[in-house]
C-alpha positions in Angstrom: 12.7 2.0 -9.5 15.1 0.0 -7.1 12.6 -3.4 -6.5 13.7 -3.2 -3.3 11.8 0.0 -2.4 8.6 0.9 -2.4 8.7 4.4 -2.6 10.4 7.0 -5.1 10.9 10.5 -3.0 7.9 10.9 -0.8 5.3 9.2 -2.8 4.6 5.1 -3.0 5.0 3.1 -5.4 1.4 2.3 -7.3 0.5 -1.0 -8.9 -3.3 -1.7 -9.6 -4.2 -4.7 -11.8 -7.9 -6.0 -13.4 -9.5 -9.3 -13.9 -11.7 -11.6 -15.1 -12.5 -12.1 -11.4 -14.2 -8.6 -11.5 -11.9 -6.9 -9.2 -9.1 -4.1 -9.3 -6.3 -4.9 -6.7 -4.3 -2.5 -5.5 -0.7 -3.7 -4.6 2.7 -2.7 -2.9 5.3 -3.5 -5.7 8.1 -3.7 -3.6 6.4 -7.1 -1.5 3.5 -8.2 -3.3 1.5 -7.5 -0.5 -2.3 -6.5 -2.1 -3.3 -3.6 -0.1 -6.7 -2.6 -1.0 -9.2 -4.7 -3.7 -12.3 -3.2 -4.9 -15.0 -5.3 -6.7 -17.0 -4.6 -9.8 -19.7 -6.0 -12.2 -18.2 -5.2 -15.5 -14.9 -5.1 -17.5 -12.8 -2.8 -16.3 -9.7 -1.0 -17.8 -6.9 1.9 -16.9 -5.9 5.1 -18.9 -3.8 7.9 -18.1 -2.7 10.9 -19.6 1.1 11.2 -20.6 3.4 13.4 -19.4 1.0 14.4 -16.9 1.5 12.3 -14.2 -1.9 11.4 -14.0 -4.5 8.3 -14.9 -7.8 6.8 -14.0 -9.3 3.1 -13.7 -12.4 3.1 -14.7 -15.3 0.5 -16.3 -18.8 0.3 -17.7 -20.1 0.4 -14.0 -20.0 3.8 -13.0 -19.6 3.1 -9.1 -15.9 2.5 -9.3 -14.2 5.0 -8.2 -11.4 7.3 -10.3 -8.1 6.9 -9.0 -4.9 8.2 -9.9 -2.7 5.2 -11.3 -0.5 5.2 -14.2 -0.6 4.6 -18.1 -2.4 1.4 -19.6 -6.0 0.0 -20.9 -6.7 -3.4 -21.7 -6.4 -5.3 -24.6 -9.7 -5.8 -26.7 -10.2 -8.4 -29.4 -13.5 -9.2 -31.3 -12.4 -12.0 -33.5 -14.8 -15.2 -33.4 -11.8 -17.2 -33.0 -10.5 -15.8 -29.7 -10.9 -17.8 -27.1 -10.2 -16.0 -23.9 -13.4 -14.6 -22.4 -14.9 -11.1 -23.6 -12.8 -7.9 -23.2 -14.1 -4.1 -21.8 -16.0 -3.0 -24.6 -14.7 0.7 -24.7 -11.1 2.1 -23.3 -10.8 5.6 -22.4 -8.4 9.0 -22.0 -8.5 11.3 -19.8 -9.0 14.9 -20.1 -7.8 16.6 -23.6 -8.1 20.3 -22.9 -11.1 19.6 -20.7 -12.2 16.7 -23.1 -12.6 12.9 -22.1 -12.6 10.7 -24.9 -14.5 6.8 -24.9 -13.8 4.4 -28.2 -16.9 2.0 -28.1 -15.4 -1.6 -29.3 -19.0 -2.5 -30.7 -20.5 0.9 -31.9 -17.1 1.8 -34.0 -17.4 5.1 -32.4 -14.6 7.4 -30.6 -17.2 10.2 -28.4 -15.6 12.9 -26.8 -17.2 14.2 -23.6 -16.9 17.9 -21.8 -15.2 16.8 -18.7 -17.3 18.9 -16.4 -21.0 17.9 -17.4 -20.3 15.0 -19.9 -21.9 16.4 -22.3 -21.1 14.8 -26.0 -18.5 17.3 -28.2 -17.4 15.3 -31.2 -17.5 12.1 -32.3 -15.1 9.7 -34.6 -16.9 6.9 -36.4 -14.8 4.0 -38.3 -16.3 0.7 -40.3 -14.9 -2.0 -38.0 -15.1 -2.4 -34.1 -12.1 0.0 -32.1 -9.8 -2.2 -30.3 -7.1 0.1 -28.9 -6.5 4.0 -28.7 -3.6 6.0 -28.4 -3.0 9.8 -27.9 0.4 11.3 -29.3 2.4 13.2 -27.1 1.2 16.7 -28.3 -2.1 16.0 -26.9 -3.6 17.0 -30.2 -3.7 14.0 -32.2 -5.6 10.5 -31.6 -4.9 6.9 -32.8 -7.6 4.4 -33.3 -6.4 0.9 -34.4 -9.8 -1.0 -35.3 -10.7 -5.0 -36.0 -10.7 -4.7 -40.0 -6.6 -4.0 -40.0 -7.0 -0.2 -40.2 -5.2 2.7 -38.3 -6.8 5.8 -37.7 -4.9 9.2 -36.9 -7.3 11.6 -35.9 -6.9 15.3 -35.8 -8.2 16.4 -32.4 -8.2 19.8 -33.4 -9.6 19.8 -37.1 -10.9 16.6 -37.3 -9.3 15.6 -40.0 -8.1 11.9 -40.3 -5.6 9.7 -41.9 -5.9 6.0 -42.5 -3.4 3.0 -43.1 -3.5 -0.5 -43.6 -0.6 -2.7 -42.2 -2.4 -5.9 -42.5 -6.0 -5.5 -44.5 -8.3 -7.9 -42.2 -6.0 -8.6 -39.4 -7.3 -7.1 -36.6 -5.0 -4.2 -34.8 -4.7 -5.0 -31.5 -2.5 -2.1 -29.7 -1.0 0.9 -30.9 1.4 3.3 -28.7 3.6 6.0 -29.3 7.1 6.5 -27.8 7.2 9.2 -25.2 9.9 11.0 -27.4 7.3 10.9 -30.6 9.8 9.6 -33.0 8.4 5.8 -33.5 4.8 4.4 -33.2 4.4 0.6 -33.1 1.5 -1.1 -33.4 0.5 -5.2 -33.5 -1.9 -7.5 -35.0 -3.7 -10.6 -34.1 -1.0 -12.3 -36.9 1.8 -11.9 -33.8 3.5 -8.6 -36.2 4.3 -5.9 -34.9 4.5 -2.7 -37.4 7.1 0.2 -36.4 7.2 3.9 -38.2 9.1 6.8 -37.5 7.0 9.6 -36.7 7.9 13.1 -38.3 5.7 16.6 -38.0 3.3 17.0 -35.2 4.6 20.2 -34.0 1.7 23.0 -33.8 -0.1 23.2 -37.1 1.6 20.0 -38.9 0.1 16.8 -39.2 2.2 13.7 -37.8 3.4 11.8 -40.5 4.0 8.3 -40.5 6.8 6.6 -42.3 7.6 2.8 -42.0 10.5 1.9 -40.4 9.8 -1.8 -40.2 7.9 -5.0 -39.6 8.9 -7.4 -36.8 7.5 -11.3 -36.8 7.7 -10.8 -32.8 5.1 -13.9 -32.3 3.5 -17.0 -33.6 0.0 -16.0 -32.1 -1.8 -12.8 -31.3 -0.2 -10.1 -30.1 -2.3 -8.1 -27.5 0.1 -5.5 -26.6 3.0 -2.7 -26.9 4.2 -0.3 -25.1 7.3 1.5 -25.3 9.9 2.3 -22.4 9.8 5.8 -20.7 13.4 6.5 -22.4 12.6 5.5 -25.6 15.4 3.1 -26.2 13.1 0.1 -25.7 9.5 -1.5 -26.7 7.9 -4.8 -25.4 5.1 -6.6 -27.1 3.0 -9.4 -25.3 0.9 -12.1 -26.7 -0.9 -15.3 -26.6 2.2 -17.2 -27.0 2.7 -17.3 -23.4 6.0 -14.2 -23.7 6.6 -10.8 -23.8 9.4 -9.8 -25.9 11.5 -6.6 -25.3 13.2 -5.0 -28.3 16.1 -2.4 -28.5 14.8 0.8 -30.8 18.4 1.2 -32.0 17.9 -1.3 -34.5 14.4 -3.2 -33.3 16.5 -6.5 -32.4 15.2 -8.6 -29.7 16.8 -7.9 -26.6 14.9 -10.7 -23.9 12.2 -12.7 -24.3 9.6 -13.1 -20.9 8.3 -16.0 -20.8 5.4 -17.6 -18.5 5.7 -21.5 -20.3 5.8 -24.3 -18.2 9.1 -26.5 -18.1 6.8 -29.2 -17.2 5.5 -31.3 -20.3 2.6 -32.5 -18.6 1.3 -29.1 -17.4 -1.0 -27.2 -19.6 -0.5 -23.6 -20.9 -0.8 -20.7 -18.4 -2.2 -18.6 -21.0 -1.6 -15.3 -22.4 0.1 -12.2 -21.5 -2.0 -9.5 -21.3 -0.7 -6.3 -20.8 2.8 -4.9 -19.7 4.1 -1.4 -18.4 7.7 -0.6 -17.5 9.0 1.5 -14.8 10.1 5.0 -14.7 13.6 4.3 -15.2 12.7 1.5 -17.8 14.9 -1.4 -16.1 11.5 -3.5 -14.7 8.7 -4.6 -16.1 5.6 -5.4 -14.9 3.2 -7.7 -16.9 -0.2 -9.5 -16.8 -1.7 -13.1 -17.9 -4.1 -15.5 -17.9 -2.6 -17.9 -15.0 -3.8 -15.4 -12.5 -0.9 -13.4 -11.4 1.3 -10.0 -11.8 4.8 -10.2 -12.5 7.5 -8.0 -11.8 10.3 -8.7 -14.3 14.8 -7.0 -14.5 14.5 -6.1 -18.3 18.1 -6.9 -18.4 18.5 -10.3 -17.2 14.5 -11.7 -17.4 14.5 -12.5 -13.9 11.2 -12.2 -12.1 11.7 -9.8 -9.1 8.2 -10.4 -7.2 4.5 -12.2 -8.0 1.5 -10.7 -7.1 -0.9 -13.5 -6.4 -4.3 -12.8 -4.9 -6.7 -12.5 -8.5 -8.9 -16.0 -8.8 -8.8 -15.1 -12.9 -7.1 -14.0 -15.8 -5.1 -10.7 -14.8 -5.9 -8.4 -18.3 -4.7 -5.1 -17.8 -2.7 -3.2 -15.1 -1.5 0.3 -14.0 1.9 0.7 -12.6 3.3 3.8 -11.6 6.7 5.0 -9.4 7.4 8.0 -10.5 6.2 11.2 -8.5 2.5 12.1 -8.8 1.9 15.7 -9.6 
């Protein structure tokens, strides 16, 4: 992405970002001018499906519309002690072979639907609310990080599942999967993030997980990570007001994003939220509490562009600008 351009080939550049405010805003990247904003009743959040070019914002009210975007879902915490207001209570992914799959935060469930007529086709039930889901690159196997610390890795295709426990009791807040499959990452509501190196996977083998290591990457929750379209970089956001970006060479902190005030007297601006990098991985967009979208150089940590125009926390975005096919 050049942040001086808002278009890659023929096709624009598409931001969308969620709030509190209960609307979706649809932005121009390159100025920051909001183009289109589209208001719903309930908690909304954004999915895609990898490789494919392809995602969807949808919410628990069915009139918004589906709309091609790019790869993210919001955050969602149930612990008592959080204090930012409630979260979407399910995320979603779009079609697996025909299949759309919902994880219900307060039923425990993942449901699969039939695409065409929504009719249920499996479901995947865990002991603890589902906070965040995952599907692995070879569209065949799902991960299901829940509130009681567990990870799930669910065969799609036998329905089989694995289970580990970075953290028993400390809520898993994100899990994601490098575009290359070789690392997954997840994080916990103790600011850790958890990295393994992923082996197997490849057409009747089972993924298997082995660690690789555990970074301390904040002193309060972490709500999010994603890793970089290349592979060679992940970032992790949290209530500590930062998103950290970390080389995957050796998982050493590369810059730290930071929304804090410099001013002693102002309070805290909140949390980041969510975060999604560009196609060539050298921005960053993120989202937080004090209202606004940011547009980050990995590099240096400079902020290329604000998008100011939600009257709430920002929670979750979309951000796309590669070539939709």
């Amino acid at each position: 992405m050049n942040a001086t351009q808002g278009t890659v080939g023929s096709d624009p550049v598409i931001l969308a970002t969620a709030g509190y405010d209960h609307t979706v805003r649809f932005w121009q990247a390159h100025s920051g001018i909001c183009t289109r904003t589209v208001q719903h009743q309930d908690s909304v959040s954004f999915t895609a499906a990898p490789g494919r070019g392809e995602a969807w914002v949808g919410g628990a009210a069915p009139a918004i519309p589906r709309t091609p975007l790019a790869r993210c879902h919001a955050p969602r915490l149930g612990a008592p002690s959080l204090t930012e207001a409630a979260v979407p209570p399910f995320s979603s992914i779009p079609e697996v072979e025909g299949l759309i799959l919902r994880a219900y935060s307060h039923s425990f469930l993942a449901v699969l639907f039939r695409s065409r007529n929504l009719q249920c086709q499996r479901i995947f039930q865990v002991n603890a609310p589902i906070n965040c889901v995952c599907l692995h690159p070879n569209q065949a196997e799902l991960i299901v990080g829940d509130q009681s610390g567990a990870i799930h890795i669910w065969d799609l295709k036998t329905d089989h599942n694995e289970q580990l426990i970075p953290e028993p009791e400390v809520s898993v807040n994100s899990v994601h999967i490098d575009p290359d499959a070789s690392y997954m990452a997840a994080v916990n509501s103790s600011g850790n993030c958890y990295v393994w190196n992923l082996t197997g996977g490849i057409g009747e083998e089972v993924t298997q997980l082995i660690p690789k290591t555990k970074i301390p990457a904040h002193n309060r929750y972490a709500l999010q990570c994603k890793f970089s379209p290349d592979s060679t970089l992940l970032a992790t956001c949290s209530a500590d007001q930062t998103c950290k970006i970390w080389r995957t060479s050796n998982f050493s902190l590369m810059t730290e994003l930071s929304i804090k005030s410099n001013n002693p007297g102002e309070t805290s601006r909140g949390w980041m939220w969510d975060c999604a990098f560009s196609g060539d991985s050298q921005y960053i967009v993120t989202a937080s509490s004090d209202n606004l979208a940011r547009l980050w150089c990995v590099e240096t940590g400079e902020i290329k562009r604000e998008y100011s125009g939600h009257q709430k926390a920002v929670v979750c975005l979309a951000f796309n600008d590669s070539v939709l096919g």
